[in-house]
C-alpha positions as a printed NumPy array, in Angstrom:
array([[  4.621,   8.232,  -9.328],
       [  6.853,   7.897, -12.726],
       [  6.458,  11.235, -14.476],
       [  6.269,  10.554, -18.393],
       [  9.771,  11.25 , -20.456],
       [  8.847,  12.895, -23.503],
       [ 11.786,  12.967, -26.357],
       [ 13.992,  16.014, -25.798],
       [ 12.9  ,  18.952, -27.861],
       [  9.43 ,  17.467, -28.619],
       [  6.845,  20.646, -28.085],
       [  3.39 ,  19.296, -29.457],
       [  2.184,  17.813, -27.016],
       [ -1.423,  18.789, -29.129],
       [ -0.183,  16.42 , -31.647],
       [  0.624,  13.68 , -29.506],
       [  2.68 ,  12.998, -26.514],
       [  3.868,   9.325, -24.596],
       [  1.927,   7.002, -22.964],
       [  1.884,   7.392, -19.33 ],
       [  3.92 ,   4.842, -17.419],
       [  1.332,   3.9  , -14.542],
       [ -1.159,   4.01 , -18.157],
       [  0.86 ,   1.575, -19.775],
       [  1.199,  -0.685, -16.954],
       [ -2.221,  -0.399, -16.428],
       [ -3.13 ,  -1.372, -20.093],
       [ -1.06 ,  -4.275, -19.997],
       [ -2.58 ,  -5.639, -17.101],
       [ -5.523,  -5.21 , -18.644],
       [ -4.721,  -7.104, -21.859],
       [ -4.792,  -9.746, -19.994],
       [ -7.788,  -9.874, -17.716],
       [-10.515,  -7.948, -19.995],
       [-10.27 ,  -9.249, -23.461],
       [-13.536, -10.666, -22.721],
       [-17.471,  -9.084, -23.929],
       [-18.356,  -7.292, -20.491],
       [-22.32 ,  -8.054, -21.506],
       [-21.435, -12.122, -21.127],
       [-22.547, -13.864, -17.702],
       [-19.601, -15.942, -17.549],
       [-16.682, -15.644, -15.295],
       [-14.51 , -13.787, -17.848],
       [-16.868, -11.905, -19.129],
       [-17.737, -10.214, -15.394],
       [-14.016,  -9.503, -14.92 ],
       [-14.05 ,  -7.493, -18.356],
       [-17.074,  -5.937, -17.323],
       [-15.71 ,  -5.249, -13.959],
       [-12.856,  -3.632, -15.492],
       [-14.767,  -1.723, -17.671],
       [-16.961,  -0.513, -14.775],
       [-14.232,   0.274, -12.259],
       [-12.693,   2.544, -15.249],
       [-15.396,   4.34 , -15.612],
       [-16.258,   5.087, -11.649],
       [-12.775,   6.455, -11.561],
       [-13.161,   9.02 , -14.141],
       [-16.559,   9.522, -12.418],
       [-14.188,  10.676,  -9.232],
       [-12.321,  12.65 , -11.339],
       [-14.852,  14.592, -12.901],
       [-16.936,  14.473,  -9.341],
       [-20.191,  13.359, -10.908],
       [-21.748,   9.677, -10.793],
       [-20.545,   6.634, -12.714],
       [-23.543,   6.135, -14.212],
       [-23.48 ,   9.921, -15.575],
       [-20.188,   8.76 , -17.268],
       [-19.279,   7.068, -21.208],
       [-16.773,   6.112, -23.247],
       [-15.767,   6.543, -26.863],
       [-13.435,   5.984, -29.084],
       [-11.74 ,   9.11 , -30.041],
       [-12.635,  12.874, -29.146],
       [-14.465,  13.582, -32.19 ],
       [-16.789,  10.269, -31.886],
       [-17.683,  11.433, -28.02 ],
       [-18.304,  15.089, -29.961],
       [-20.52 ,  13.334, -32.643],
       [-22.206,  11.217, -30.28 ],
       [-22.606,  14.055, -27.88 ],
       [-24.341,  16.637, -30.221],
       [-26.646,  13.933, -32.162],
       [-27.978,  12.595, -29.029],
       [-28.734,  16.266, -27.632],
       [-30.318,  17.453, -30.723],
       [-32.198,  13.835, -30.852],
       [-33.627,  14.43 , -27.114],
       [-34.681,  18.043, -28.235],
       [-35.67 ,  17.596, -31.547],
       [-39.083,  19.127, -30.778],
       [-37.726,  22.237, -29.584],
       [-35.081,  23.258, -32.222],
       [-31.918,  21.272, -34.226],
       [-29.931,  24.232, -34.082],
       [-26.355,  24.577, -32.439],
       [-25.085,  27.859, -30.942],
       [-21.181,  27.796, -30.739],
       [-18.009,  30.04 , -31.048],
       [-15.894,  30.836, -33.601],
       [-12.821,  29.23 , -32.466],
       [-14.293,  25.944, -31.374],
       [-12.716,  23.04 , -32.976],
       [-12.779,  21.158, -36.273],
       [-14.836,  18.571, -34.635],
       [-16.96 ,  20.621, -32.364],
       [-17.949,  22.37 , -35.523],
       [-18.357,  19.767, -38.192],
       [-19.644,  17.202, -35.484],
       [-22.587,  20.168, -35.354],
       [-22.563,  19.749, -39.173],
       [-21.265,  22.783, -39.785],
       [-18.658,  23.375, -43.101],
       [-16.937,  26.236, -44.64 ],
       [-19.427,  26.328, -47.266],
       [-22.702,  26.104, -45.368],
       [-23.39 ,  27.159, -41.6  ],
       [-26.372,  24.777, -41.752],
       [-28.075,  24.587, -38.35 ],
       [-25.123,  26.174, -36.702],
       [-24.744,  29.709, -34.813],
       [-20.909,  31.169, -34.785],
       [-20.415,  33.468, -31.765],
       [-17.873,  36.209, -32.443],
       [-14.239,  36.051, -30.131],
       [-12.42 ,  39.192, -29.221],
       [ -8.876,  39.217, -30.167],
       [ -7.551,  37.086, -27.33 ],
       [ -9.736,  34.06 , -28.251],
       [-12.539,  34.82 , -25.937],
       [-16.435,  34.443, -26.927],
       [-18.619,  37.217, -26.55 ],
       [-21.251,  37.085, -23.912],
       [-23.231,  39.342, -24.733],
       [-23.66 ,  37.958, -28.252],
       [-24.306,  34.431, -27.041],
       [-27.159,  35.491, -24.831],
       [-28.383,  37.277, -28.106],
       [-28.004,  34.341, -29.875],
       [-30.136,  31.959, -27.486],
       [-32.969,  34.059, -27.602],
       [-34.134,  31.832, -30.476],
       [-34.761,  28.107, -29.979],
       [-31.611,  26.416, -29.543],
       [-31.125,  23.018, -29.234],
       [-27.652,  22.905, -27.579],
       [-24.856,  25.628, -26.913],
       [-21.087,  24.407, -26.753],
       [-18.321,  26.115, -25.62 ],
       [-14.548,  25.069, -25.026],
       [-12.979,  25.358, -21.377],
       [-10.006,  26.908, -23.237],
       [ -8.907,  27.025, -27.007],
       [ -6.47 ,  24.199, -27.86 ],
       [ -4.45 ,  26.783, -30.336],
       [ -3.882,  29.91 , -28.21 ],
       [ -4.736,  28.584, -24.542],
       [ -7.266,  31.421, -23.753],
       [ -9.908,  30.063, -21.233],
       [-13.614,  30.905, -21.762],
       [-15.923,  32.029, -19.409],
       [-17.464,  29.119, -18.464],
       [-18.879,  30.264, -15.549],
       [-20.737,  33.263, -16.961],
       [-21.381,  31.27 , -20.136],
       [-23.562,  28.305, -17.789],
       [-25.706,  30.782, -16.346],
       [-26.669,  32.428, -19.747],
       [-27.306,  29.251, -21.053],
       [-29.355,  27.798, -18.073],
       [-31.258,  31.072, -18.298],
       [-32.434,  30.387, -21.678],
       [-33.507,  26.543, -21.084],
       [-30.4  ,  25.491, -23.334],
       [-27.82 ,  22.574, -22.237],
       [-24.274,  23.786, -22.392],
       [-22.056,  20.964, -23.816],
       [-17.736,  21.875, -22.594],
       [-15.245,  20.395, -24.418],
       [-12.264,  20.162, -22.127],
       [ -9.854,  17.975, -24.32 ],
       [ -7.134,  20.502, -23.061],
       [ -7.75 ,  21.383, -19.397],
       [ -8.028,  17.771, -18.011],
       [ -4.982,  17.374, -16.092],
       [ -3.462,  20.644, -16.536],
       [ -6.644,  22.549, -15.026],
       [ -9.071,  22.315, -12.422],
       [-11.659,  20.239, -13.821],
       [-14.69 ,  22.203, -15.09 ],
       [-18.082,  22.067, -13.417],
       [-20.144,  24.599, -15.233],
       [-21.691,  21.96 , -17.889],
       [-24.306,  19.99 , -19.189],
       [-22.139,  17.674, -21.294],
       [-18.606,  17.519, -21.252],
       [-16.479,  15.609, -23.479],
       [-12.66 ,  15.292, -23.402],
       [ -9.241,  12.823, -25.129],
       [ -7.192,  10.533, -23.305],
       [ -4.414,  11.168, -25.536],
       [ -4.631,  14.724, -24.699],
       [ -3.685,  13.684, -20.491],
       [ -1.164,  10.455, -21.112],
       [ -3.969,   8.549, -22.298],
       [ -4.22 ,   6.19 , -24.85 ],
       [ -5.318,   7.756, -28.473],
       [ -8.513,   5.321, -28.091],
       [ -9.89 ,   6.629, -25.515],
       [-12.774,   9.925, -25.187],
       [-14.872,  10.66 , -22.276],
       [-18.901,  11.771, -22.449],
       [-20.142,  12.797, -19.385],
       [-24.296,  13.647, -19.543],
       [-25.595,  15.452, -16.317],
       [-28.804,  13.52 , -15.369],
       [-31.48 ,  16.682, -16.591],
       [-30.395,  16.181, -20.224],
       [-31.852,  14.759, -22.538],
       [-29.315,  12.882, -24.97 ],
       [-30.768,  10.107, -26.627],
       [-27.709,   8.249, -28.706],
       [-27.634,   6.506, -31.805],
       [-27.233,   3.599, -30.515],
       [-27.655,   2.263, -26.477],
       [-23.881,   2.583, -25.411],
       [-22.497,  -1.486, -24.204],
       [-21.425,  -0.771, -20.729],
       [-21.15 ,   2.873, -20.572],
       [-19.135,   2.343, -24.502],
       [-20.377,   4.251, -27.077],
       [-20.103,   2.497, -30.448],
       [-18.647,  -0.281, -31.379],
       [-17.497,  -2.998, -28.543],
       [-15.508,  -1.445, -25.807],
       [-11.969,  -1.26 , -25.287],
       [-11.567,  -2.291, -21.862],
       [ -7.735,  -1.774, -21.79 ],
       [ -7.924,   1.323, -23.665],
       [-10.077,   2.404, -20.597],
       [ -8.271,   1.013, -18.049],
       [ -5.324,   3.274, -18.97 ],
       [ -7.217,   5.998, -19.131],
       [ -8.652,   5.971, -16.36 ],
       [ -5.243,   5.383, -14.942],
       [ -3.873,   7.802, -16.785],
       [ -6.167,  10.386, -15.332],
       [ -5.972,   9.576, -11.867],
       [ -1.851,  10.591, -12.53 ],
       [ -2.206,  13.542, -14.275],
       [ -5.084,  14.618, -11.419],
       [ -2.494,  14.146,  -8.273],
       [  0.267,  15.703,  -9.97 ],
       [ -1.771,  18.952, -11.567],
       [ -0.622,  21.191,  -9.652],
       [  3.47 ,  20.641,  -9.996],
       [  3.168,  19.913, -13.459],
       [  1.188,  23.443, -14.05 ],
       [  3.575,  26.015, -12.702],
       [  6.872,  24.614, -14.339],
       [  4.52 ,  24.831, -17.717],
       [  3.276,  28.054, -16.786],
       [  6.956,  29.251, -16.   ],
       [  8.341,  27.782, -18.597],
       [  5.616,  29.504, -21.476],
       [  6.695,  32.587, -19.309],
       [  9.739,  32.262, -20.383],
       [  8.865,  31.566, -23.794],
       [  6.549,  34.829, -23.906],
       [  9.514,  36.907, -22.453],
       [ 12.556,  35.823, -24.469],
       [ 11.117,  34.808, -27.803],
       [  9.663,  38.44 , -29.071],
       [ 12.83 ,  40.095, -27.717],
       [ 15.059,  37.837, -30.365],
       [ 13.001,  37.147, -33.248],
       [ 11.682,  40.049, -35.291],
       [  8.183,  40.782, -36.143],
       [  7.375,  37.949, -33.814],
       [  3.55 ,  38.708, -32.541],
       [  2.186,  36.271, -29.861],
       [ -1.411,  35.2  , -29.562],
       [ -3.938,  34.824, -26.91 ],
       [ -4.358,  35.951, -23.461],
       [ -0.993,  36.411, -21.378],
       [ -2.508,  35.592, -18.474],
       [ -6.015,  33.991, -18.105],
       [ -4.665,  30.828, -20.176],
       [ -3.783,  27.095, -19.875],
       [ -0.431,  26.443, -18.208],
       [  1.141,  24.531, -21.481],
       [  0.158,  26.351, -24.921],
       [  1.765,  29.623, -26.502],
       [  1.244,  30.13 , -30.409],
       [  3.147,  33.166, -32.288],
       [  3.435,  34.295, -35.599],
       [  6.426,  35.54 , -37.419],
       [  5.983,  38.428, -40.237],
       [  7.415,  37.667, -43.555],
       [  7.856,  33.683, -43.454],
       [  5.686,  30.496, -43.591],
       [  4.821,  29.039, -40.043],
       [  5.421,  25.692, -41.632],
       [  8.386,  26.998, -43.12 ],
       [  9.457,  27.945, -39.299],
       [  8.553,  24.186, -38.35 ],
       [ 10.759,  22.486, -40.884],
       [ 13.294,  24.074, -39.782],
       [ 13.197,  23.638, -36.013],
       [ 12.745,  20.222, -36.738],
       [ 15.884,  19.883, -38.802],
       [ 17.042,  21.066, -35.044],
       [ 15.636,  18.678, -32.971],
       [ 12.897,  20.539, -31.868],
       [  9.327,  19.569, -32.809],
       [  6.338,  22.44 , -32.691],
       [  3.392,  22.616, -35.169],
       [  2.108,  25.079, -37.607],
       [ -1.882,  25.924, -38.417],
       [ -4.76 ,  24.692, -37.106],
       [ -4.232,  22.778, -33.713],
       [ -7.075,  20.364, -35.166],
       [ -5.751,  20.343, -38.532],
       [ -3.505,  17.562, -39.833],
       [ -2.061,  19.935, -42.987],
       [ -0.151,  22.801, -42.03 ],
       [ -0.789,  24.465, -45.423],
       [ -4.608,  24.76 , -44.372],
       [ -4.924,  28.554, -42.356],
       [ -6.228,  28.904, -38.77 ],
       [-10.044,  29.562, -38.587],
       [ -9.313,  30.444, -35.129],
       [ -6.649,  32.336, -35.506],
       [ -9.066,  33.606, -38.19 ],
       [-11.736,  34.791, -36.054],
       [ -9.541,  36.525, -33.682],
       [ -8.625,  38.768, -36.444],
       [ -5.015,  37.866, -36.501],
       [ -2.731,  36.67 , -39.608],
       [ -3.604,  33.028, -40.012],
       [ -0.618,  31.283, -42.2  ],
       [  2.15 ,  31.877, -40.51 ],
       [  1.463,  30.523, -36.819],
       [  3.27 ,  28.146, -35.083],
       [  1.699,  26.538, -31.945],
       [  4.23 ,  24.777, -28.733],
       [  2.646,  22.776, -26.216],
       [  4.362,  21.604, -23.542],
       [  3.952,  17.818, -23.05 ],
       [  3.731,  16.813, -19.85 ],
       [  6.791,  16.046, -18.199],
       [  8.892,  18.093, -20.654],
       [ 12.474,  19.072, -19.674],
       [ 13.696,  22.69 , -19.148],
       [ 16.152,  22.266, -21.96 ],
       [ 13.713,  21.447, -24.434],
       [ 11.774,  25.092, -23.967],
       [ 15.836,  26.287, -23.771],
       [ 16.717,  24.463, -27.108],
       [ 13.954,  26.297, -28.628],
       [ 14.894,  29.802, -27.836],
       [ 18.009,  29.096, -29.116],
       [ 17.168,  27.661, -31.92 ],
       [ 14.144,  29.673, -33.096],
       [ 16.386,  32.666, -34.54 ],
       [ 18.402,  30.314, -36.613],
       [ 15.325,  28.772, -37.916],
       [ 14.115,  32.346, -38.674],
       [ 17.168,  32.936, -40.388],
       [ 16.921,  30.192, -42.533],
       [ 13.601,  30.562, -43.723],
       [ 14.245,  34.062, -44.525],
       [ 16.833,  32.923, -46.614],
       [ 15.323,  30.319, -48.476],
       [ 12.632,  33.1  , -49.735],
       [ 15.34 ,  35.378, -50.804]])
């Protein structure tokens, strides 16, 4: 299999990282045989359909559940949305209210309809200061009537995995579903199996940006919007866009386990050499029970986006704030709720198939970059 070749020095994969080469094959193959409506009778309309199906049986593999338990959407956030308002739709008699944690994500949290100015229907669990939710809080918390309980398999900004395990059977306990997001574990963890729901990104495996998986375990009940065409949840289905990602995941699945030690070692590496040459550099999360490919830091006395300009005027690309926040400016709420400094944090994530000189370039460029900033403040 082709391993993806990421620019040198790119190290967010979070904000985006190439297109799988099997993926893009696959797409293009596509393009040509399912531009059709799958819901037609006719002969091009069963191929699309076909397509469509076969895509979604292989992510079924993946995620060793049935097809039928498996849908598409068309972005993380929609499969979030969709995910949520069905559950609470299927429950509505019992309660509309959301238990979550304090460092889910942007869209985990306003998909629940949750804002910074009004919690609504919506439960934050307290973290610990490695990122990890507190059981003993959430089992507190479902005590009342809950509609649905959500819970990342690890936090996109400081890779510290959650207690899934633990977290299913407090949540079966109580009668509640448990929905995972695992946007960041698929293909560079074992896939998760303590859930009720799980949703996850293409683009977050070598996927196409167009692409989100729902997955509903048979007991729930999610009643959507709208009845998903073929498995597609709103809007008409892009059967290319699943195609690749289906592909897509079936690549990132075989090679897991290769491509998760050299990340591993290679954040190592990062963790080791980057406090001992930067100053007042404080890293984030757990050390060790953590995703392979994500390390976030903060540096006292400068900007993190400050830090990030200036890496990138050295070819090497990293992000700064929220990892689900498109301005930098805006502070971490999950840095935030660990009870760490949240405007100066810069985030790398390793895209898959990243070189060893690209982590390299940025420990020796990340005390220049320091430097600079420092300077520029006086």
């Amino acid at each position: 299999m082709k391993s993806p070749q990421p620019p040198d020095g790119y190290l967010d994969a979070i904000g985006g990282q190439p297109l799988i080469p099997a993926a893009r094959d696959a797409w293009l193959s596509a393009m040509e045989q399912g531009w059709a409506d799958p819901a037609r009778l006719h002969t091009r309309g069963r191929r699309a359909g076909m397509l469509l199906d076969a895509a979604r049986a292989s992510i079924a593999n993946v995620l060793g559940v049935r097809p039928a338990e498996v849908f598409l959407a068309s972005s993380g956030s929609a499969a979030l949305a969709a995910a949520i308002a069905g559950v609470r739709e299927g429950r509505h008699r019992v309660s509309q209210r959301v238990v979550t944690s304090s460092v889910e994500s942007m869209a985990v949290l306003q998909g629940a309809g949750w804002t910074p100015e009004s919690a609504g229907d919506v439960d934050l669990i307290a973290v610990d200061g490695l990122g990890r939710v507190d059981l003993r809080a959430l089992a507190a918390a479902l005590e009342s009537p809950t509609a649905l309980a959500c819970l990342q398999a690890a936090n996109a900004e400081v890779g510290t995995r959650q207690p899934l395990a633990l977290a299913r059977r407090i949540t079966q306990s109580a009668g509640v579903p448990l929905l995972v997001d695992a946007t960041q574990v698929m293909g560079r963890d074992p896939v998760p199996s303590d859930w009720d729901v799980l949703t996850a990104s293409a683009r977050d495996w070598g996927g196409p940006a167009g692409v989100a998986i729902l997955a509903v375990r048979p007991a729930v009940r999610w009643v959507p919007q709208e009845a998903p065409d073929r498995g597609w949840v709103g809007g008409f289905p892009d059967i290319p866009g699943a195609v690749a990602a289906a592909t897509a995941l079936e690549h990132v699945s075989a090679m897991r386990e290769e491509q998760s030690a050299q990340a591993h070692r290679l954040i190592d590496d990062l963790r080791r050499e980057l406090p001992a040459r930067v100053g007042g550099l404080t890293l984030a999360g757990d050390p060790d029970d953590r995703l392979p490919h994500i390390l976030t830091f903060a540096i006292a006395g400068v900007a993190g986006e400050t830090v990030v300009t200036e890496l990138s005027r050295r070819d090497v690309q990293v992000a700064s704030g929220s990892a689900c926040t498109s301005d930098a400016r805006m502070p971490s709420h999950v840095l935030e709720a660990m009870g760490l400094r949240a405007d100066a944090s810069v985030r790398v994530s390793l895209p898959l198939g990243v070189s060893e000189e690209s982590v390299a370039r940025l420990i020796r460029e990340l005390p220049l970059a320091v430097a600079a900033a420092h300077a520029a403040h006086g």
